[in-house]
C-alpha positions in Angstrom: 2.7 -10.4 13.7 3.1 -9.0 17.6 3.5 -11.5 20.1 0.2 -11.5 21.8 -1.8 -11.8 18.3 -0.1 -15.0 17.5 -2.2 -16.7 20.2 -5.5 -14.9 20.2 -8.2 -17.4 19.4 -9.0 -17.9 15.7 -6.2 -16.4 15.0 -4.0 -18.6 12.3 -0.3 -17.2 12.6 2.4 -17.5 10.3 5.2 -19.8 10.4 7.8 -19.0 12.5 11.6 -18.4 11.4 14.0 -20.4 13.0 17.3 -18.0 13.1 18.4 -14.3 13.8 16.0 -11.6 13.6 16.4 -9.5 10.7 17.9 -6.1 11.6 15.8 -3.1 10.2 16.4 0.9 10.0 13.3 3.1 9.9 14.0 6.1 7.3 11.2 8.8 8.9 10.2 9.9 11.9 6.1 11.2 10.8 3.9 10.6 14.3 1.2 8.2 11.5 3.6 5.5 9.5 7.0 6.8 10.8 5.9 5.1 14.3 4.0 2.2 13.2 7.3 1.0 11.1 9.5 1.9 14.0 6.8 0.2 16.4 6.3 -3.1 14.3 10.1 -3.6 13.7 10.9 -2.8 17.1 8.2 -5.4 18.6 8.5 -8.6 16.0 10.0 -11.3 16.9 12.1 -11.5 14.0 13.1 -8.5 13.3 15.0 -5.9 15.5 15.5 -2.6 15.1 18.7 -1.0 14.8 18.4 3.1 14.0 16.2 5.6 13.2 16.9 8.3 10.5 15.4 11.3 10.8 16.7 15.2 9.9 15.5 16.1 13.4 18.1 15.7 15.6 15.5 16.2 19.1 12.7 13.9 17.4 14.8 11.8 15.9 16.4 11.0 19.4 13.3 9.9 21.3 12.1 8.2 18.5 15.0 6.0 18.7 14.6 5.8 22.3 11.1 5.1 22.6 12.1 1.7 20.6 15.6 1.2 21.8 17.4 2.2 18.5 20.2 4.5 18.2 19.4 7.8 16.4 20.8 9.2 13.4 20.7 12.2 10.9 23.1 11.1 8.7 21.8 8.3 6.3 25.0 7.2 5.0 26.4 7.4 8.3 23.6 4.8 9.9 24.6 2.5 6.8 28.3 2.3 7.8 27.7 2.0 11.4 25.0 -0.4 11.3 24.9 -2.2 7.7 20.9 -3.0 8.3 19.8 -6.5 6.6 16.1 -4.1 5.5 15.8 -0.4 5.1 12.1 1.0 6.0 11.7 3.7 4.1 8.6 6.1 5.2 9.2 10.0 4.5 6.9 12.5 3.5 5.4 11.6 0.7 7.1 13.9 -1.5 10.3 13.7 -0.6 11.0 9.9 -1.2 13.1 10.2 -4.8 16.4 11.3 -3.7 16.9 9.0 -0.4 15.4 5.8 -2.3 17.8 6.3 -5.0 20.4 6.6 -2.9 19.6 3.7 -0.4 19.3 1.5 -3.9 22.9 2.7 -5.0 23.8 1.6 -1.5 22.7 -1.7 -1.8 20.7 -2.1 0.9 16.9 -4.2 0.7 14.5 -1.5 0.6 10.7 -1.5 1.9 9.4 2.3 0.2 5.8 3.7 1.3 3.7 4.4 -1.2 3.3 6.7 -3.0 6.5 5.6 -5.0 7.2 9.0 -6.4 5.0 12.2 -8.2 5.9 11.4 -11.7 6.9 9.0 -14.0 10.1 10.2 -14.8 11.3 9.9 -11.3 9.7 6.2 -11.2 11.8 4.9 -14.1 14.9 5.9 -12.8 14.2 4.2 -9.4 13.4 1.1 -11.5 16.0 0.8 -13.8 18.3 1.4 -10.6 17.3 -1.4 -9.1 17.3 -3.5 -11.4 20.7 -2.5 -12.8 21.8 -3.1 -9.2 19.8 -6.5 -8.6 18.2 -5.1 -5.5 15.4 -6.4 -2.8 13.0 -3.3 -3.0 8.9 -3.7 -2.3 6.6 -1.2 -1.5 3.9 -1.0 1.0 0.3 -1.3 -0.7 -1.2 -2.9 2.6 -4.5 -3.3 1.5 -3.1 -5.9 -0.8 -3.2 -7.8 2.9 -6.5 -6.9 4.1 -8.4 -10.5 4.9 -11.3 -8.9 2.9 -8.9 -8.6 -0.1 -7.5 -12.1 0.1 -11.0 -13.5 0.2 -11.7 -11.3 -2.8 -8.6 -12.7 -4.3 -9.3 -16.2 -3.9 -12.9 -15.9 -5.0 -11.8 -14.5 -8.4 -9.2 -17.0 -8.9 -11.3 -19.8 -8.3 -14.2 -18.2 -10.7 -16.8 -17.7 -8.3 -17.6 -14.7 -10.0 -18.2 -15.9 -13.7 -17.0 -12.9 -16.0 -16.4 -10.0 -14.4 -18.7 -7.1 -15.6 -18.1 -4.3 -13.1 -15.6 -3.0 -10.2 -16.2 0.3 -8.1 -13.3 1.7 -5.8 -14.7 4.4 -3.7 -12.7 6.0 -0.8 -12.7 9.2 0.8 -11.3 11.3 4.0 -9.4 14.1 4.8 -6.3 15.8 3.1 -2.7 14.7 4.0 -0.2 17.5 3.6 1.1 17.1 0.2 1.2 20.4 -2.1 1.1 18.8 -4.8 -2.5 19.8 -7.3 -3.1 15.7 -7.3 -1.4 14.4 -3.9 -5.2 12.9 -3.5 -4.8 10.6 -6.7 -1.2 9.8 -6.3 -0.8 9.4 -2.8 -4.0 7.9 -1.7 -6.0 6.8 -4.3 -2.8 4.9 -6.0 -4.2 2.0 -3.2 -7.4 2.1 -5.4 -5.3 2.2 -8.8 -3.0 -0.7 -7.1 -6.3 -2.6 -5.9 -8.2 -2.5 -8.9 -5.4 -4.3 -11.1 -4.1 -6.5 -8.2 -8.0 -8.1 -8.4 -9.6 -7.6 -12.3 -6.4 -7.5 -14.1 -4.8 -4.5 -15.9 -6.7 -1.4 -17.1 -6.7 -0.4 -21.0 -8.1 3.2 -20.7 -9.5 6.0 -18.5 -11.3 8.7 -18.3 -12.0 11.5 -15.5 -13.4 14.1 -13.9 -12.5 15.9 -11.0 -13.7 18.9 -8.8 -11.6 21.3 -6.4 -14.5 22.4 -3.9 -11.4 24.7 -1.9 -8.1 25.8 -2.5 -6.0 25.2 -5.3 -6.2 20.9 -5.6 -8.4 18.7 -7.3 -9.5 17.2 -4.3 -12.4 14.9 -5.3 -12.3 12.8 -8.9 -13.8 10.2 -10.7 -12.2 7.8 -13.3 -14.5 5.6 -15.6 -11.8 2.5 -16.4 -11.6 0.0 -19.1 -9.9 -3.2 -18.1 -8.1 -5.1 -20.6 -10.5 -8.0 -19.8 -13.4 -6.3 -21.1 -15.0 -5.3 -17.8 -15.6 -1.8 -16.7 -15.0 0.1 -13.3 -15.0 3.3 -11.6 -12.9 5.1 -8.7 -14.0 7.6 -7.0 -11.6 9.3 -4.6 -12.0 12.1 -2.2 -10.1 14.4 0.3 -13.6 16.6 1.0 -15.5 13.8 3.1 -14.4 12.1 6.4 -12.4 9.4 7.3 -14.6 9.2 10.2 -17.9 8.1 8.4 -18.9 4.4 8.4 -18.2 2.6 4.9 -15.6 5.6 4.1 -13.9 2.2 1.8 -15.9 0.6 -0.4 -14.9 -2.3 -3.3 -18.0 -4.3 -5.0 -17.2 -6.4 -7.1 -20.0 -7.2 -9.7 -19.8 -10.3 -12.5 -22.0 -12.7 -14.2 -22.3 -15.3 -11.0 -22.5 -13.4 -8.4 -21.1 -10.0 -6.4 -18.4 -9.2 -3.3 -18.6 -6.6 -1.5 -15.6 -5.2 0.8 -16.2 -2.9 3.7 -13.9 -0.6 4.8 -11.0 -2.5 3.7 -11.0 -4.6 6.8 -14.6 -4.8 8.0 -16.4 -6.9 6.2 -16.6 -9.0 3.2 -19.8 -10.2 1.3 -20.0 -12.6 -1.2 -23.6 -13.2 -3.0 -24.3 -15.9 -5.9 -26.6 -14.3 -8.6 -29.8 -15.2 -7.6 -29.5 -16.3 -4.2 -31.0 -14.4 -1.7 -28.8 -15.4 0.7 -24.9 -14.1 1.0 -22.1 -15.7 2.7 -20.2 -13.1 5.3 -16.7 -12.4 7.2 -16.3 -10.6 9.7 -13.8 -10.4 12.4 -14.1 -12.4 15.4 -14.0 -10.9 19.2 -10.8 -11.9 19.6 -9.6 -11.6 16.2 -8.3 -7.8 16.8 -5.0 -8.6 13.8 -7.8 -9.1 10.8 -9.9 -6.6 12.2 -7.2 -4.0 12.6 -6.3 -1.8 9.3 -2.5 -1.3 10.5 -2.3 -5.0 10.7 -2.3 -5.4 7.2 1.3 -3.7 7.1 2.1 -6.5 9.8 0.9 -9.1 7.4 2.8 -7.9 4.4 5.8 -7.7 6.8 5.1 -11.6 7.1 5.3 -12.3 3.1 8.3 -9.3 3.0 10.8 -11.2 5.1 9.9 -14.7 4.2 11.1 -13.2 0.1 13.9 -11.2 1.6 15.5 -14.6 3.8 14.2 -16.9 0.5 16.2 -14.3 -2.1 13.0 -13.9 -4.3 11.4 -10.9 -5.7 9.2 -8.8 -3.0 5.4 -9.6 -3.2 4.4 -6.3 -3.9 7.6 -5.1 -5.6 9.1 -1.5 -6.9 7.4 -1.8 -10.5 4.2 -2.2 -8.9 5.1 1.3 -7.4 5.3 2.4 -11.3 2.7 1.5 -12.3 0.4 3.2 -10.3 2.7 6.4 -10.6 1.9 5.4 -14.3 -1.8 5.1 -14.1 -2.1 8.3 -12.1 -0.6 10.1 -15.0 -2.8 9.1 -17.9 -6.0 10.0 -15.6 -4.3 13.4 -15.0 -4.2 13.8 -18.5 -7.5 12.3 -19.5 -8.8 15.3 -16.8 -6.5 17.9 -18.6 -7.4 17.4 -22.1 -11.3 15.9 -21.4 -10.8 12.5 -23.4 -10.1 8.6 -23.0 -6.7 8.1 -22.5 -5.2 4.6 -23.1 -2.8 3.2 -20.6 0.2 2.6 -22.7 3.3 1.3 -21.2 
């Protein structure tokens, strides 16, 4: 967490580390999540950041600069020079197989983007290197870290909900840049995939639909889920609508005792007893800009990230998690290609 959002009012921050600062390399230089890993690391005050990597040379220079880093286009170079205690690793989002691999071989702890990889194949062998080499590597599903979530989280665990009957993931916006025919499934909607299991457990079988309005993608889709629990769901995923409409994000959360509802990932959250007319509400207060903010939750997952990484435990949202969205992505492909149920077998 920044400085000045420790001491906003209302504002609970986290403990505070006692010792060096944690020294970071940024691995991208993209204008969206290139710059706010550079900018967090850069403005903690625990962490510091050492280089930037980029294949740039010009770019890659006043990105460094901007954040007082030295610039490099040489990755194992930076390594050598440097010997960062965390790697950031946020390229374009299909081009993350062959540096992550080799950052793992490295040794280095790793902190990926998501999506983890395009296909399965690739996934497993990033898994099975790190665990063969024992390494530190988490990826960044922030909306894991949204305060919505967490109350959504806490809700379930403490069986406000009774049985869970029902979950509905819906989110929509514009298309990234990815060429890839399902770049909206596996590099957006694998939040959804991630979400879905991180709250009602995992899924048994899907099944889908899916549309391509223009161009050559399947741009809009819907998956009917089976979770192993025996409640249902759906996700519905778009890159034909706007990221600029209210209630773009919507989770509802439906089960015997009552409902939640979460609101643009960071807006709102709704919880409603069956029955009761009345519903209980968060929202973020004025002052309260680090719950309210949707970047913020990359802070807060920094917060559990280096906590792990100074502790020597497992990331909280580690590599396999990664997986198994990658892995989840492909049997709603292939429920779409061959116009059946697919079980999730792992």
């Amino acid at each position: 967490m920044n400085r000045a959002a420790r001491h906003a009012p209302g504002v609970v921050p986290p403990d505070v580390h006692e010792g060096p600062p944690v020294r970071v390399a940024v691995v991208g230089t993209g204008d969206w999540w290139g710059r706010q890993h550079a900018e967090l690391f850069a403005g903690r005050p625990d962490t510091t950041l050492v280089a930037v990597v980029g294949r740039d040379p010009a770019r890659t220079a006043a990105r460094a600069a901007a954040y007082g880093a030295a610039p490099h286009v040489d990755l194992d170079e930076m390594l050598e020079r440097h010997q960062p205690d965390l790697v950031s690793v946020c390229l374009p989002n299909e081009a993350h197989f062959e540096p992550t691999l080799r950052l793992i071989r490295a040794g280095v702890p790793l902190l990926l983007e998501k999506p983890l990889v395009f296909s399965l194949a690739e996934a497993d062998v990033l898994v099975s290197a790190a665990a063969e080499y024992s390494r530190f590597v988490g990826i960044n599903f922030n909306h894991r870290y949204a305060k919505p979530v967490r109350l959504a989280a806490d809700a379930l665990a403490r069986g406000d909900l009774g049985r869970l009957t029902f979950a509905t993931w819906r989110f929509g916006g514009e298309p990234g840049t990815s060429r890839h025919p399902h770049a909206n499934l596996i590099e957006t909607q694998c939040h959804g995939l991630d979400m879905l299991e991180h709250l009602c457990g995992p899924v048994e079988s899907v099944m889908t639909q899916a549309v391509s309005p223009v161009g050559d993608a399947w741009s809009t889709l819907v998956v009917a889920l089976q979770f192993v629990n025996g409640a249902v769901g759906s996700l519905v995923g778009s890159y034909d609508s706007s990221y600029a409409y209210t209630d773009t994000h919507r989770v509802e959360l439906n089960g015997t005792a009552g409902r939640i509802l979460i609101q643009d990932t960071v807006r709102r959250y709704t919880f409603q007893r069956a029955g009761d007319e009345t519903a209980q509400v968060w929202q973020a207060g004025y002052f309260n800009d680090t719950d309210r903010g949707f970047h913020a939750t990359f802070d807060r997952h920094v917060d559990d990230l280096l906590a792990a990484l100074r502790q020597g435990r497992e990331p909280p949202v580690p590599i396999t998690a990664g997986r198994r969205a990658v892995l989840l992505a492909g049997a709603v492909i292939r429920s779409f290609e061959s116009g059946a149920r697919v079980p999730v077998a792992d």
